[in-house]
C-alpha positions as CSV (number, residue, x, y, z in Angstrom):
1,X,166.1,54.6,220.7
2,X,168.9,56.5,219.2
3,X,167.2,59.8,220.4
4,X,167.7,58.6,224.1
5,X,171.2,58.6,223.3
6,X,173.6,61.1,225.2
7,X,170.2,62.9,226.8
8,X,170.4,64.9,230.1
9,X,167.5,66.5,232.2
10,X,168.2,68.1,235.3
11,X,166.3,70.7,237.4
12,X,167.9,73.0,239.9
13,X,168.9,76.7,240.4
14,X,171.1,79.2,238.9
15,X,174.6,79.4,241.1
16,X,174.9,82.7,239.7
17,X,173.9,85.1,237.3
18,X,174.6,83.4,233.4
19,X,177.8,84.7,232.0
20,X,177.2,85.9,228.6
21,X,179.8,85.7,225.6
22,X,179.5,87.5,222.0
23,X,181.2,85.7,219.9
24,X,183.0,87.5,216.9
25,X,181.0,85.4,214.6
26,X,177.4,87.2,215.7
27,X,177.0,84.0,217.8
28,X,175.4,84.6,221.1
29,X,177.2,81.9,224.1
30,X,175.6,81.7,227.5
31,X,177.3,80.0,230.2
32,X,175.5,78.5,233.8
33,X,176.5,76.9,237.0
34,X,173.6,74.7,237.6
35,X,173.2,73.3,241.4
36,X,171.0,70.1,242.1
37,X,170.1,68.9,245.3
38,X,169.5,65.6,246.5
39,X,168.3,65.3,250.0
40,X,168.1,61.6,252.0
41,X,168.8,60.5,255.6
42,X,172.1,59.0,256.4
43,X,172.9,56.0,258.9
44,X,172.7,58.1,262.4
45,X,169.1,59.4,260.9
46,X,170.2,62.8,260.0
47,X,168.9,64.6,257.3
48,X,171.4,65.2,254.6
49,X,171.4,67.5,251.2
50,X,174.0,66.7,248.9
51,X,174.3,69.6,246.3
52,X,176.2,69.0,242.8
53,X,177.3,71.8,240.4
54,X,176.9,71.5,236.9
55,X,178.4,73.6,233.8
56,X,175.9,74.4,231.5
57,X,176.8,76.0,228.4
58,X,173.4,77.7,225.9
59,X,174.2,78.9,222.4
60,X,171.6,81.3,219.8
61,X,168.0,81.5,221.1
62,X,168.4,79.9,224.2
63,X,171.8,82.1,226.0
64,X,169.4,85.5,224.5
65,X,166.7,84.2,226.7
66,X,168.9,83.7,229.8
67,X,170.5,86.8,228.9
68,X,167.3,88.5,229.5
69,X,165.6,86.6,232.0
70,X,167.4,84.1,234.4
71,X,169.4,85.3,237.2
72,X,171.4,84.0,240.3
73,X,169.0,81.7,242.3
74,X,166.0,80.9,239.8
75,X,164.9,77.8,239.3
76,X,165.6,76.2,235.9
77,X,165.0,72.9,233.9
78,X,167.2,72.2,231.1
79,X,167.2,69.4,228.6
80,X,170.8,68.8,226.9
81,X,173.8,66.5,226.2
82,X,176.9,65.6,228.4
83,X,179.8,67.0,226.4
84,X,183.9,66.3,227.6
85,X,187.1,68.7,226.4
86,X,190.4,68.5,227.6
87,X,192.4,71.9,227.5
88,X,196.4,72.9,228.8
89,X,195.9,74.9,231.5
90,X,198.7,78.3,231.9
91,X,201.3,75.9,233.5
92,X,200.7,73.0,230.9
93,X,199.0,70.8,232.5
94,X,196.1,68.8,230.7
95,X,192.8,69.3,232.5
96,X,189.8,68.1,231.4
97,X,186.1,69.6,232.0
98,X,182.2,68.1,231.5
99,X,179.5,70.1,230.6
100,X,175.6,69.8,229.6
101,X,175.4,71.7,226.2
102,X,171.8,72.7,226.6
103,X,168.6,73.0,223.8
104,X,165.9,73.7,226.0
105,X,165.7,76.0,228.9
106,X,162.5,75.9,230.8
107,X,162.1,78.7,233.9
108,X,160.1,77.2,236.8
């Protein structure tokens, strides 16, 4: 059980194109908006899409491979953990921010 622990899946498309970030270190850092879509029919019987935006952030292997190949609008599955910072923003004022930390990409 302990591998079920902290797991996120989600499937959805690329907000826009993944913002890449080389690290002094050699390190390669890739960072997504994900947006997921979750259609159902409210009480008048309208058809409604709800649309949630995740932060997805791919390090080594996996941000080379979305340097190279993912772009805004592709569909993408992704396979991670939930991670939460907190961080002073320019005024100092503590703000805090959820991401997946991704370690599998899978283009659809």
């Amino acid at each position: 059980m302990t591998t079920l622990r902290n797991r996120v899946q989600l499937i959805g498309n690329l907000g826009n194109d993944p913002e890449i970030i080389n690290l002094e270190s050699g390190k390669k850092l890739a960072k997504l908006k994900l947006a997921t879509n979750e259609n159902y029919t409210n009480d008048k019987g309208e058809k409604v899409t709800d649309t949630q935006w995740h932060n997805i952030v791919a390090w080594g292997k996996s941000a080379e491979l979305a340097e190279k190949y993912l772009t805004k609008g592709k569909e993408l599955a992704i396979e991670g953990k939930l991670t939460h910072r907190t961080y002073e923003d320019k005024n100092g004022e503590k703000r805090y921010f959820t991401e997946v930390v991704a370690n599998e990409l899978l283009m659809m």
